[in-house]
N, C-alpha and C positions, 0 to 999 in steps of 0.2 A: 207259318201260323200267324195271322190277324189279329190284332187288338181284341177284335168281339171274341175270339176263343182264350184267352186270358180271366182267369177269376183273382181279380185284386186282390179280394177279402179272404183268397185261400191259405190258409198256414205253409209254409216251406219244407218240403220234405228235410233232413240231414243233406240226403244226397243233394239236394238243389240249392239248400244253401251252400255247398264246399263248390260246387258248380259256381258260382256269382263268386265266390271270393278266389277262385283259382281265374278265374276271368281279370280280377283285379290286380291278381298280383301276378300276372301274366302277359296283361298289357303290354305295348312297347310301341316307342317312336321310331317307327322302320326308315328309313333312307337306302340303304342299298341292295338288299336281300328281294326286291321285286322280280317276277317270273312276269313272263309277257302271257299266259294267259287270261282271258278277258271273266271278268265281274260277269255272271248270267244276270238278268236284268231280273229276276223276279228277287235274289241274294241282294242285291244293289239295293230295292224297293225293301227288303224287310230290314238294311240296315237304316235307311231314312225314313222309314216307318217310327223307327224307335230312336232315330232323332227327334221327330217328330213329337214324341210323346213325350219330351225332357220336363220339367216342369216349369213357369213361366211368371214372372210378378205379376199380378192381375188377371192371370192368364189369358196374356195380350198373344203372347207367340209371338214373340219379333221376328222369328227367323225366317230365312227364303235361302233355298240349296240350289246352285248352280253347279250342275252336273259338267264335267269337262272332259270330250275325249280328244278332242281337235289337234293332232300333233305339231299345226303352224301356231296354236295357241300355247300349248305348252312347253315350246321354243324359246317363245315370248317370254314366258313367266321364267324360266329357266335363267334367261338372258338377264332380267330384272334382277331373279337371286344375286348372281353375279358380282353385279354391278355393288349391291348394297353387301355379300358378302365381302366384299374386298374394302369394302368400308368399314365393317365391323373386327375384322382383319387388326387393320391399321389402329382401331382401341383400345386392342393389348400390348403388349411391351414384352420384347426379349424372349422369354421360355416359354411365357403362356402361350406370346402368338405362335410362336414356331409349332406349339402342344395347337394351339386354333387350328392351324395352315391343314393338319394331316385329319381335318378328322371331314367328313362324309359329313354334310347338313340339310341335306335332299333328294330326293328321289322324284323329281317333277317329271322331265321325261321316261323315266323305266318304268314309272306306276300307269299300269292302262285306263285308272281313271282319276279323275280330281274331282274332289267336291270344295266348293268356295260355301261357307255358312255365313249370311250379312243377317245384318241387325236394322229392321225398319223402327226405328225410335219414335214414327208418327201411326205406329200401327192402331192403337186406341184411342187415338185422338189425346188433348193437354192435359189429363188430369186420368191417374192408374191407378187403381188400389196398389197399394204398397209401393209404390215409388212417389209416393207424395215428398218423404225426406229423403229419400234417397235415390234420388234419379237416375243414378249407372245401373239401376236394377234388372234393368233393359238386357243390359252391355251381359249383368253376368247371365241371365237368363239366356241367353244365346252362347254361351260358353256351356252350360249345363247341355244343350243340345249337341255341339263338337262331344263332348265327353261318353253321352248315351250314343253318338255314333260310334265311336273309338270300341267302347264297351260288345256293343252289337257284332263289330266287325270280329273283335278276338275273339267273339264265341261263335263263328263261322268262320276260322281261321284262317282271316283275310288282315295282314298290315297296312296301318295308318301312320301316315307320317305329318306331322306339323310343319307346314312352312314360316316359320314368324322373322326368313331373316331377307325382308322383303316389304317394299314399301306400300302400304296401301293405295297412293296415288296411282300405281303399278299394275294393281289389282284392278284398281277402279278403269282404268282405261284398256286393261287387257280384255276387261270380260263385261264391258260395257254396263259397268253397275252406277246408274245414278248418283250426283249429289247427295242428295238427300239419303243416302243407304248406306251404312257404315261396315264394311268388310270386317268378320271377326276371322275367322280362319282360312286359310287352304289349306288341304288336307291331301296327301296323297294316299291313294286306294288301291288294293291287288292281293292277290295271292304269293306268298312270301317261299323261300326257298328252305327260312329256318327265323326263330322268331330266340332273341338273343335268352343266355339264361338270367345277365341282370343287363340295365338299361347302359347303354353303350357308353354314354361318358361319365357314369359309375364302374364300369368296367377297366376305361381307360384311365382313369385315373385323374379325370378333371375335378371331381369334387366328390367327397365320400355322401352316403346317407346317411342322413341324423338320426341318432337315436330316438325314439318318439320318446321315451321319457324326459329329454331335453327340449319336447316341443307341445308337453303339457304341463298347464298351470291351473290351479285350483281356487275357482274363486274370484280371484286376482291375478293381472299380471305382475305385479311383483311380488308374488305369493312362490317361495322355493323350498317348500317345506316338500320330503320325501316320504314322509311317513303317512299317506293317504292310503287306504291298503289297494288302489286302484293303480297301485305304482309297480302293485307284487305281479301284476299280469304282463309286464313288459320284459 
């Protein structure tokens, strides 16, 4: 289904809202669970469709999606991981790296596709609505598009995986992206064998989730008062 067959303005069933929240809290950053069959190309098109549609400061749309099947290409980028994992490696100290060393932080070659999302920052020419004072407005607006991709794909039960431990300069000359064009994500794409029941280094034990009543404030940031009755819902 198409954009034109979307009614904006239309109220959310129960059922379609638990639908968008079980998508959300269902997500996950896949790395190893890819199946080698291939994205059909019209699933591929309705997840970047709805990349497509993320929302935009000025709605300039910085974004451009570089679709990636080329397996000498995904070699490369793989090869890149690599190089910059084993740098990131070397960061930590003692039990954490040892805890770094074992864990899965990509899935470049086993995913049957890549998508790269760049950010053109001269898309509207010098002057944006809404990024007058705040110029990276660009930058998160093309992060909002990775997110409605991410979103799309788990409701067509297809895994996304986030590359970030990789050097853009990497990016830019594996997939021949201009100067001027600012690589925000690589993404790996597929069909998953099993999608985890919490997010894998929650699971493993690298860092708990925070309670969200420790990660809202009222007002103010140094506002720690509990007695807001918006605290009882947590």
């Amino acid at each position: 289904m198409g954009p034109d067959h979307v009614q904006p303005n239309a109220a959310f069933s129960i059922e379609e809202r638990e639908a968008v929240y079980k998508c959300i809290f269902g997500r996950r950053d896949v790395r190893g669970q890819f199946l080698p069959d291939q994205v059909p190309d019209d699933v591929l098109a309705r997840i970047l469709r709805a990349a497509h549609h993320a929302p935009s400061v000025g709605f300039m749309q910085p974004w451009d999606f570089i679709v990636v099947r080329d397996s000498g290409i995904k070699r490369r980028l793989r090869d890149a991981f690599a190089v910059a994992n084993e740098e990131a490696a070397a960061m930590f100290e003692d039990e954490r790296q040892r805890a770094y060393r074992t864990l899965k932080l990509e899935g470049i070659v086993e995913a049957p596709v890549g998508v790269c999302i760049t950010c053109d920052r001269n898309r509207s020419g010098p002057v944006v609505i809404g990024r007058t004072h705040q110029p990276e407005m660009d930058l998160y607006s093309a992060v909002c598009a990775v997110q409605n991709l991410w979103l799309a794909a788990r409701a067509e039960n297809i895994g996304v995986g986030w590359v970030s431990i990789i050097r853009p300069d990497d990016l830019r000359t594996a997939l021949a992206i201009p100067p001027s064009i600012q690589p925000i994500a690589y993404l790996c794409v597929g069909y998953v064998s099993h999608f985890f029941p919490k997010p894998e280094l929650e699971a493993a034990g690298w860092l708990p989730r925070i309670p969200l009543a420790d990660a809202v404030r009222i007002d103010r940031w140094d506002a720690h008062d509990r007695s807001d009755t918006l605290f009882e819902q947590f």
